[in-house]
N, C-alpha and C positions, 0 to 999 in steps of 0.2 A: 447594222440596225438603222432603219429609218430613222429621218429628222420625229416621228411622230410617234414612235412608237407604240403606233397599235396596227391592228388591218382594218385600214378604211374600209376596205368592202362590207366588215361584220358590221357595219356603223351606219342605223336609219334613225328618223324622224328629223323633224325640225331643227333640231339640234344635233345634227349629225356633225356639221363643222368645227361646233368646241370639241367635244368626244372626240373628233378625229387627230386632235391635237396631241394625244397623247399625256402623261402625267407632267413631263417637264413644259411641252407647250401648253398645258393648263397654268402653270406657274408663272410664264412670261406674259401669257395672257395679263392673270391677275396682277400683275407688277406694271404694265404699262398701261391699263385698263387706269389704274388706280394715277398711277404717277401722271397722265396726259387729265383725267378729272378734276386733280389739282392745280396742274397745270392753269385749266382754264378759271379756275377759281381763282387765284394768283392773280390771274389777266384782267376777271370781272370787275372785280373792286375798286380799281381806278373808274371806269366808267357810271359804276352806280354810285359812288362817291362825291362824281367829276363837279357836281352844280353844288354840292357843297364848299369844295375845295377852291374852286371862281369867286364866290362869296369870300370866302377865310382869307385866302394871300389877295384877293382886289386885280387880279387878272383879266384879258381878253378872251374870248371865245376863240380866236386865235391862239394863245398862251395853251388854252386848256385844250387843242388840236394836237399842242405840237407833244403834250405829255403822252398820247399816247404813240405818236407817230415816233419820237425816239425810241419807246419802247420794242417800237416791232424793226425799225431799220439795227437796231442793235441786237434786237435777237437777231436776221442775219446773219451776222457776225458769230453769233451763239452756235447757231444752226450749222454753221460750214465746217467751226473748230469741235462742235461735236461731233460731227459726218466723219469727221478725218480720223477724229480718235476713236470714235464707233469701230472704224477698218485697222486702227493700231493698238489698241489697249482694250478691246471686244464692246460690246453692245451694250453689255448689264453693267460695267464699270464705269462705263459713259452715264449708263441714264444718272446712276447713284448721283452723280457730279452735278447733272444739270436740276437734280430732284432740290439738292441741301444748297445750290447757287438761288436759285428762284426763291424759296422758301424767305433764304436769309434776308435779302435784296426787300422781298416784299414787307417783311415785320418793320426793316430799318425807313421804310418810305413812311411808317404813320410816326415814326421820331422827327419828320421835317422839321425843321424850324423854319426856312421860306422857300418858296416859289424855284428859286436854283437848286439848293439843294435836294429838293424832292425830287426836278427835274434827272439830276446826278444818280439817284438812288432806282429812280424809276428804269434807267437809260442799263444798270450793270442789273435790274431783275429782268432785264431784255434776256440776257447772254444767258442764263438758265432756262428761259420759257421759252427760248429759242431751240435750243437742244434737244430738249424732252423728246418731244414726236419723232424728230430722226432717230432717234439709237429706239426708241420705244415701238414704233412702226416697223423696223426694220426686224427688231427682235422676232417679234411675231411673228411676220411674214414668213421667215426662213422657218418657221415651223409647221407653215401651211402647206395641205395639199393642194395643186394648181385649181381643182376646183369650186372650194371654198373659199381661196383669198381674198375676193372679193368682199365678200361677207363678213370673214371675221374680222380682217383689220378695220373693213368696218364699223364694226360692234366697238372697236379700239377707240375709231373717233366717236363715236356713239358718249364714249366718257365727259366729252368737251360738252355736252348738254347737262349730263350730271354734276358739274362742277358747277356751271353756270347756274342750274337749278337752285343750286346750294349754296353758293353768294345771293341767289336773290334772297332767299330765307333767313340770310343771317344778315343782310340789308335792311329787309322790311322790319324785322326785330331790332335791330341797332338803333336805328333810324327814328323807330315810334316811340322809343323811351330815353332815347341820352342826347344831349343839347345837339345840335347839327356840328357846331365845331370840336365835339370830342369826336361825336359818329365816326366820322371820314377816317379817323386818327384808330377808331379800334375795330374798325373792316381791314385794314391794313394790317393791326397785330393778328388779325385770326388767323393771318396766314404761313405760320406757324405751323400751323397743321399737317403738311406734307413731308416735314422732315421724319415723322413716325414712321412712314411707309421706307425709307430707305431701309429699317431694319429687319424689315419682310424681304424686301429685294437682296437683300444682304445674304441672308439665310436660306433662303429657296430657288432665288432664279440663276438661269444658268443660259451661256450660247447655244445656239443650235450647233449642232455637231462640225456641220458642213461651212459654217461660219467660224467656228475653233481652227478647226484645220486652216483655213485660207489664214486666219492670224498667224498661223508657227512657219506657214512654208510659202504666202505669196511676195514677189520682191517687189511688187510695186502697190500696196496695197495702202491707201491715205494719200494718194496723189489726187492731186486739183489739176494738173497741169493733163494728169490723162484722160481724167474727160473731156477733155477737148480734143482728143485727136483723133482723127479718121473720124468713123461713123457717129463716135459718141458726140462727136463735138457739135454736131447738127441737132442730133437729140437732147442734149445740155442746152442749147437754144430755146427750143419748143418747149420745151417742159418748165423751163425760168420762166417764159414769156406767159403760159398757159397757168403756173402758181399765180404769178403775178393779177394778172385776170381775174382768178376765181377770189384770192384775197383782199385786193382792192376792193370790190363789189361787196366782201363780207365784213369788212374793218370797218367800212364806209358806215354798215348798217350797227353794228357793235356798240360802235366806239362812239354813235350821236341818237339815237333811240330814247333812252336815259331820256338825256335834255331835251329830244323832239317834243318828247309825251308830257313834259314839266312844264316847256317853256310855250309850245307852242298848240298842245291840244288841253293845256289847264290843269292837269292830273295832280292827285296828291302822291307823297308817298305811295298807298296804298294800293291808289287804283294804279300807279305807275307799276306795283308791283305784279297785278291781277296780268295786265295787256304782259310784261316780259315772261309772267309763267304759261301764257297761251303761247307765246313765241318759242320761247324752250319747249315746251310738248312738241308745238311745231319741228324745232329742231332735231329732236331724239327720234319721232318717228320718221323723219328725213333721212337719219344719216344712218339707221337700221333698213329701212326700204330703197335706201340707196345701196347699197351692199350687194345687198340680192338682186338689182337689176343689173349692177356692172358683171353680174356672174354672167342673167342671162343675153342682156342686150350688148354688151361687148360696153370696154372701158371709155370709145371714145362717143360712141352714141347716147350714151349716157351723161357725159361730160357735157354736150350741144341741146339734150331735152332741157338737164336742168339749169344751168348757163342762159339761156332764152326765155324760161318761166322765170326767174332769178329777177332779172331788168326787167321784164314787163311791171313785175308786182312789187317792187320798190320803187319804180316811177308811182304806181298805183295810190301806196300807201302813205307816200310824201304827200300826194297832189289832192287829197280827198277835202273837199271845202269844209272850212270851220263848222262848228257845230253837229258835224255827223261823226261822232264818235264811233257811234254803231256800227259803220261802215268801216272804221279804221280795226275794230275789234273784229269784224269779220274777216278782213284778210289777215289779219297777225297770223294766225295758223298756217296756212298756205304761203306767205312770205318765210316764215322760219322753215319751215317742211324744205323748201327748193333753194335756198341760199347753205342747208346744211347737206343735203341730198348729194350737192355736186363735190362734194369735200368724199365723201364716201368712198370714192377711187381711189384716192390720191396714195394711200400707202400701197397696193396691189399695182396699182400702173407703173409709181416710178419705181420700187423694187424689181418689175418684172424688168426695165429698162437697165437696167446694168449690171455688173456681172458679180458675183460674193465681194469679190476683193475691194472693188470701187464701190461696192452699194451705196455704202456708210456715207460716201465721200457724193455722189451724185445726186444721192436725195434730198443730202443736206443743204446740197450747197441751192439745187435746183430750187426746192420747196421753201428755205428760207430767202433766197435772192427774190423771189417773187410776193416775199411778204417786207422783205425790207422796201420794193418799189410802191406793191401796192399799200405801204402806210402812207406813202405820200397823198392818197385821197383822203382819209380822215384829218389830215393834214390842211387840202387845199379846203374842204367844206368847212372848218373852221372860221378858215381866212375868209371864204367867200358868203359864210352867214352873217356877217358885220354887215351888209347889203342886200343879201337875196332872203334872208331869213334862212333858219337852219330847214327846214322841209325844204326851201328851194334847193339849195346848195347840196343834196343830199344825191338828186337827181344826177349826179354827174357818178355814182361808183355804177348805173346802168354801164356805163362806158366802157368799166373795167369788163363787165361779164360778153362784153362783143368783143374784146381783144383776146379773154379767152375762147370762142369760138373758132378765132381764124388761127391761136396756135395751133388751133389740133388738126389743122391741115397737115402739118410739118411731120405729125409722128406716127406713129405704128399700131396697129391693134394688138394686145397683147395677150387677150382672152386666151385662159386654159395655159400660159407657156410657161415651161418646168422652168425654173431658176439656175442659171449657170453658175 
């Protein structure tokens, strides 16, 4: 029986790529569709919280850099030790793990009592928010057919808009009616919310067939030490280097936006919330239209359009002189649209890159190494808004999206290739 169980041929319209998933890839769909939405909901809350929290512990704009940048170097860490158990204890058992780690990590970061401690709390809801998208990316993928993968994993990250959407809404609400220093403290409890969905995952989803098997019968399968060798070990370069890249450049914009629009374009709550729901639209129609061009234009031509629109229109949106707001709500749309667009590949490409056994273990380690680097930019724009002002300092994650251009020298086009 096909990974899909149905016949793609019977299978037209627009939505031809979910339907062609079959009933159990309908189910893995929805379980990592939902668990990667949370995900970024999990991740949001710090950031629309963050100028409260500056205020409440008496912290630097550096201090409030580095909260979110442990976060992501420690996912990481999350990300490789999922990757690995993805390829040793299956897919769906992984995600469960990294679903009810993130959840918990995120409720216990609004109980801080100061500045280290949150710091501590924040750094172990890394290692769950880390994990997620490998075992949940991967899941999927192995139940696509080569010419929708593109597409529907996708649709998968398509979720990290929905989440984000949904932190802003439970932001701007929080926000409008409860003191600023309880606010920050019950964005944090809401996050709570993701552990419901383990009990869906629990009950419905399952590995792909071709995925089960490589678990019972492959001997080398959760090694770190084998993607490096021979061919892979050149490809585990490019693809670290090429995460690294596209994350830097999106963490940059994430993780200081919030306080851009607060601190340095005057916004209230309010309107802070209006410019991040154009940016999320942005985002979701990005990372849905990014999908379907990595189908048709091939993963890495797609990778170098939106990578180059990326950096033009973050230098754009920093640099736009005071007073023309108008001008900054103009681009919001087309900034989010192409800074999510290029994300769109990334579970179809690097799944196509390694073989059932390693997947787990390649993607994670690739896709996370490249976000534990690229947190180091929300990091350094921290440090370097103490002087350049935060719009100045913002201008350096262009940087990251040209070091992702010149990895994708290094690797392979993958369009259309069956999964080994």
């Amino acid at each position: 029986m096909s990974t899909t169980d149905i016949d793609t041929e019977e299978v037209r319209g627009p939505f031809a790529w979910f339907h062609a998933l079959g009933r159990n890839g309908k189910r893995a769909f929805v379980g990592a569709f939902g668990g990667f939405g949370l995900d970024a909901y999990d991740f949001q809350v710090l950031p629309l919280g963050l100028f409260a929290i500056t205020a409440y512990f008496g912290i630097t704009q550096g201090q409030a850099g580095l909260l979110n940048t442990v976060t992501l170097v420690v996912s990481a860490l999350g990300g490789v030790i999922a990757g690995i158990f993805a390829d040793r204890i299956g897919r769906v058992r992984t995600l469960m793990i990294t679903v009810v780690t993130y959840a918990v990590f995120t409720v216990l970061c609004g109980f801080a009592t100061s500045y280290e401690t949150l710091l501590v709390f924040r750094a172990l809801q890394g290692l769950g928010f880390g994990g997620e998208w490998a075992a949940g990316a991967i899941l999927v993928a192995e139940y696509c057919q080569p010419r929708y993968r593109g597409r529907t994993v996708a649709f998968i990250q398509s979720s990290w808009a929905v989440g984000w959407g949904l932190s802003v809404i439970v932001y701007t609400a929080v926000f409008s009616f409860l003191p600023q220093d309880i606010s920050w403290r019950v964005l944090f409890w809401t996050g709570a919310i993701p552990a419901v969905l383990v009990f869906y995952i629990r009950r419905n989803v399952q590995d792909a067939p071709k995925a089960e098997t490589a678990l019972k019968t492959s001997p080398r399968k959760g090694s770190v030490k084998a993607v490096f060798r021979g061919e892979l070990g050149r490809t585990t370069l490019f693809a670290a280097l090429l995460a690294t890249g596209v994350q830097g450049g999106y963490y940059t914009l994430a993780s200081w936006v919030p306080t851009f629009l607060k601190t340095e374009r005057g916004l209230s709550v309010v309107g802070t919330g209006g410019y991040l729901a154009l940016l999320i639209s942005g985002a979701f129609a990005g990372y849905v239209t990014g999908g379907y061009l990595t189908d048709r234009l091939g993963r890495k031509r797609t990778f170098t359009l939106f990578a180059v629109l990326s950096g033009i229109l973050l230098v754009l949106f920093t640099q736009i002189p005071a007073g023309a707001n108008w001008l900054v709500l103009l681009v919001t749309f087309p900034l989010g649209f192409t800074t999510s667009a290029i994300f769109s590949g990334f579970g179809a490409f690097l799944a196509e890159l390694y073989p059932t056994e390693l997947r787990g273990t390649g993607q994670g380690f690739t896709y996370n190494f490249g976000r534990a680097v690229g947190a180091l930019f929300p990091a350094l724009v921290g440090f370097l808004a103490e002087g350049m002002g935060v719009g100045g300092a913002m201008v350096f994650g262009a940087v990251a999206y040209g070091i992702a251009v010149l990895a994708l020298l290094g690797l392979p086009e993958t369009k259309g290739a069956e999964l080994t």
